[in-house]
Structure formats: C-alpha cells, structure tokens
N, C-alpha and C positions, 0 to 999 in steps of 0.2 A: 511827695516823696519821689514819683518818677517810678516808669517800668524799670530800667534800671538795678534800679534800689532795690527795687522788690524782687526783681528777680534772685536775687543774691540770696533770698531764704524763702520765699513762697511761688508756688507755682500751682494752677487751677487748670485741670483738663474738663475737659464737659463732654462726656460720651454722645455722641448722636444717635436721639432717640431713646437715651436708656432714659431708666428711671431710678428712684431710690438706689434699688439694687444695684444699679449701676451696668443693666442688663436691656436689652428692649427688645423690641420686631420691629421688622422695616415697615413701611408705609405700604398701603395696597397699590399708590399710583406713583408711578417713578418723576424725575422731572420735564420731562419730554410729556408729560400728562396720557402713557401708556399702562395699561392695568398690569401688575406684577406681582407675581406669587410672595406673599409678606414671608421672610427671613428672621428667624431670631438673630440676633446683634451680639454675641460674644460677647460678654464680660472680660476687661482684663485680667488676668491670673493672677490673685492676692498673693500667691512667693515671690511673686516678678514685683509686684509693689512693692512688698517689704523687703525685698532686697534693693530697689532702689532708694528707698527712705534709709536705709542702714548705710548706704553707700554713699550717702550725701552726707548723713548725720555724722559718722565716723570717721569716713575718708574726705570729706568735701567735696566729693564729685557729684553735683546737681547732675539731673536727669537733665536729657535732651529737650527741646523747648516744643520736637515733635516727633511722635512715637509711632509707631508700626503697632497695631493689634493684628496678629493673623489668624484665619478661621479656628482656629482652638482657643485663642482668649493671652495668647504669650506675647509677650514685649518684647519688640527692636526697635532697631532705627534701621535696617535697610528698607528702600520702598521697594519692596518684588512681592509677589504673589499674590492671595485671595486675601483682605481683609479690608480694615480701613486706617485712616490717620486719626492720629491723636494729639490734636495740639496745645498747649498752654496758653491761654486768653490773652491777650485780646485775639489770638489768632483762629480761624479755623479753616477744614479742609475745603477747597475750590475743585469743585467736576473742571477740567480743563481739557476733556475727550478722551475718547479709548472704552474698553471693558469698563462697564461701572460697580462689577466686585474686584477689580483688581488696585491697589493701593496703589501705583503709576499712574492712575489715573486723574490723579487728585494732589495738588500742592496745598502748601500751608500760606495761608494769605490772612492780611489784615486789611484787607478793603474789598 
C-alpha cells in the first residue's frame, strides 16, 4: 500500500516511554549515561485528541505527521519550550544537542 496511502487515513504516534495510559516517567539514566531525576511524561490532552480526530474526520484536515506535547500534556506544532515531539511512525524524535527538556532539541527522523 505505501506510507503514502496510508497516511491519507491512518496515523500511529508512540509516546516515549508511556505506557497503556499513554502516560510514563522518564528513565533514571539520561543518554550520556548520567543519573537524572526520573520525570513523569505528560499525557497528551484527550480534547486536543478529539479535536484533532473530529478535524480530520469532518474537515479533512489530517494532523501533523509531528506534534508538540508541552509540559501540561496540550498539542502543537511549534517546536519552543519544555516538552517533547510526537511523531507518526516510522518516524521518531532525534536528541540533535541543546537542553534535553526543551522540544528544539530534538527533530523528527526516520533513520
């Protein structure tokens, strides 16, 4: 069928770190293999979800293929401030240097 195709009606984000909930804590050891105070992981905001699912279903405007979660759990697309990216598979976010709570931090890659 091709990404493509599929993007045209399906789209799969995979929280890092969460779980079920779709919630998590961060890891005790960051990647630089330093000890770091573990962080809960913001849930996306369920209005912010179903407003984007109503906005595709009715309007046809698909969501962004990479999302903005910022420390309170709400959805954009700007990269600025504290939180993380949220990408649609095969993609996900790349540490690419700077702050590691800060979403500039971090692009959307698929390799």
């Amino acid at each position: 069928m091709g990404q493509k195709k599929l993007d045209m009606f399906a789209r799969l984000y995979v929280v890092p770190q969460g779980g079920h909930g779709l919630s998590g804590r961060s890891y005790k050891i960051n990647g630089d293999g330093e000890t770091i105070v573990v962080k809960n992981i913001p849930a996306p905001n369920s209005t912010d979800k179903m407003d984007m699912i109503i906005s595709w279903v009715e309007e046809g405007n698909a969501p962004a293929k990479t999302l903005v979660i910022n420390i309170e759990g709400r959805i954009g697309v700007k990269p600025e401030g504290k939180g993380y990216l949220l990408c649609s598979y095969p993609n996900y976010p790349k540490y690419i240097g700077g702050q590691k709570d800060q979403v500039y931090s971090y692009i959307s890659s698929s390799k």
